[in-house]
C-alpha positions in Angstrom: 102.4 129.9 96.9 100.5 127.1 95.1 97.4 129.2 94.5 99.9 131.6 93.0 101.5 129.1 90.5 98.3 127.7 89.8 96.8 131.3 89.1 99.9 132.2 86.5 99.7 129.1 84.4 96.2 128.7 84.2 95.5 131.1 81.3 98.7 129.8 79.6 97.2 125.8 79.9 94.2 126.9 78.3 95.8 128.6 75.6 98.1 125.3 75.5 95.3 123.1 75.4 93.3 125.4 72.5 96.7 124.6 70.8 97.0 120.7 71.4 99.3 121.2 73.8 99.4 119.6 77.4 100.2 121.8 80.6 104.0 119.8 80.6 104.5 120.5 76.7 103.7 124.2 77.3 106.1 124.3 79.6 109.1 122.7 77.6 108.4 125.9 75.2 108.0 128.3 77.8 111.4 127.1 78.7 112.9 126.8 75.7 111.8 130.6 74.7 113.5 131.8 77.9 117.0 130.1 77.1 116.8 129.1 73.3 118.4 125.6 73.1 118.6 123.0 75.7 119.9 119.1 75.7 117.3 116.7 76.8 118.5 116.9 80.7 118.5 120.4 80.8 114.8 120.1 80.1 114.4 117.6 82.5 116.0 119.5 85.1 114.1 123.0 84.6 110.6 120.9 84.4 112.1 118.8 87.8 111.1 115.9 85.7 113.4 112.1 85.2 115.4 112.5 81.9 113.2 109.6 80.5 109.8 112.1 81.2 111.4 114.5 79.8 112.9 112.8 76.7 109.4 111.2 76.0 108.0 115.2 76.1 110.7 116.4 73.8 109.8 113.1 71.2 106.1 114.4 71.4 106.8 117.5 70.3 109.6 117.2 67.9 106.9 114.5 66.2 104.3 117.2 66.5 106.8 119.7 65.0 107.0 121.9 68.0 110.8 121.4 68.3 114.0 120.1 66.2 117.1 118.4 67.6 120.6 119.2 66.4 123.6 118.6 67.3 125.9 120.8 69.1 128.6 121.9 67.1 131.2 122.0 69.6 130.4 118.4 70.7 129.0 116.1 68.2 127.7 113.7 70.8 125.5 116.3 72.1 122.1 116.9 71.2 120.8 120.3 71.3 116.5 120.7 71.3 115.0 123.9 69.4 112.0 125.3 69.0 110.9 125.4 65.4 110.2 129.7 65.0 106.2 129.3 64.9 106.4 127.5 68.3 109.2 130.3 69.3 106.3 132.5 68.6 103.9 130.6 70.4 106.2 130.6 73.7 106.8 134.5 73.4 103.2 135.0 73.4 102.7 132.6 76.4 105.6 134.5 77.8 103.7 138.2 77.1 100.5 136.6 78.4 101.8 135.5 81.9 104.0 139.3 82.0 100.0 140.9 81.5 99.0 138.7 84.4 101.4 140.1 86.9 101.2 143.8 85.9 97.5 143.7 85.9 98.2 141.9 89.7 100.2 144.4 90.8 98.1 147.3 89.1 95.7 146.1 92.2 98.2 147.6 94.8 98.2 151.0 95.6 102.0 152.9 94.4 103.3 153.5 97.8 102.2 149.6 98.6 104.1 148.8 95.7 107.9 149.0 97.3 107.0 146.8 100.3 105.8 144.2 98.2 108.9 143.9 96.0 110.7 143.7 99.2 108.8 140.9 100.8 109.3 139.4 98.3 112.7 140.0 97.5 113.1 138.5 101.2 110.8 135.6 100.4 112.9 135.1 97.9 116.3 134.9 99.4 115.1 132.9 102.1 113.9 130.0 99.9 117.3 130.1 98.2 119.4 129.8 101.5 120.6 125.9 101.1 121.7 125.7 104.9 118.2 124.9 106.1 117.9 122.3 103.2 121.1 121.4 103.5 120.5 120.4 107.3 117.5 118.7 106.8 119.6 116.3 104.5 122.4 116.3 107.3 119.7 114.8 109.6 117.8 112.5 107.2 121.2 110.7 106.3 122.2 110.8 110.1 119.0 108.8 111.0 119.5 106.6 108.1 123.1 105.6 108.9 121.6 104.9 112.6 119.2 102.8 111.7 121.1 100.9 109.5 123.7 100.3 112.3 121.6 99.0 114.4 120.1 96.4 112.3 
């Protein structure tokens, strides 16, 4: 899975880094072309980064002129983050780019191998996103830390 990740944004982080951008800063757009406006811990959340990380990424760009903050009008104590349109267009191209990837990917397959791949991983899928086996892994790790602490 790695090598997959690592295959998909390596073409994007060179087009990022023609552009001045860092591989994290690429990402902020990619993210922000995908949902259009996000607060500061939204970001922070969708990169799995601390709200500081991602505030000091969103500064960095809005001071580059990447992105503009305003404030949401339903809740003037919210801060909404935008992309300005030329890095809008940026992020749809990144976007295009990494769609090209995967078709060209799954061009490889032959058309009757095709169907079993989108199941396996439609499976894959659906088996990373059950929460029990997280979930219990957490049970377990706060079990043994309670212990511990009880017997000290």
């Amino acid at each position: 899975m790695p090598m997959i990740a690592k295959s998909l944004f390596s073409a994007i982080s060179q087009i990022g880094h023609v552009l001045g951008l860092t591989p994290a800063q690429v990402k902020v757009l990619l993210q922000l072309g995908t949902r259009h406006q996000m607060a500061v811990g939204e970001i922070g959340a969708a990169l799995a980064c601390s709200m500081p990380a991602a505030s000091e990424l969103v500064d960095r760009l809005v001071d580059a002129g990447h992105l503009v903050r305003t404030t949401d009008p339903s809740d003037r104590r919210r801060v909404l983050i935008h992309a300005t349109p030329e890095s809008a267009r940026i992020s749809a191209r990144l976007r295009e780019l990494r769609e090209a990837q995967i078709r060209y990917a799954l061009d490889q397959l032959a058309p009757h191998e095709r169907p079993v791949f989108i199941r396996s991983l439609e499976a894959l899928v659906a088996g990373l996103t059950h929460g029990g086996i997280a979930t219990d892994a957490l049970s377990e790790m706060s079990l043994s830390q309670s212990a511990r602490g009880n017997n000290v």
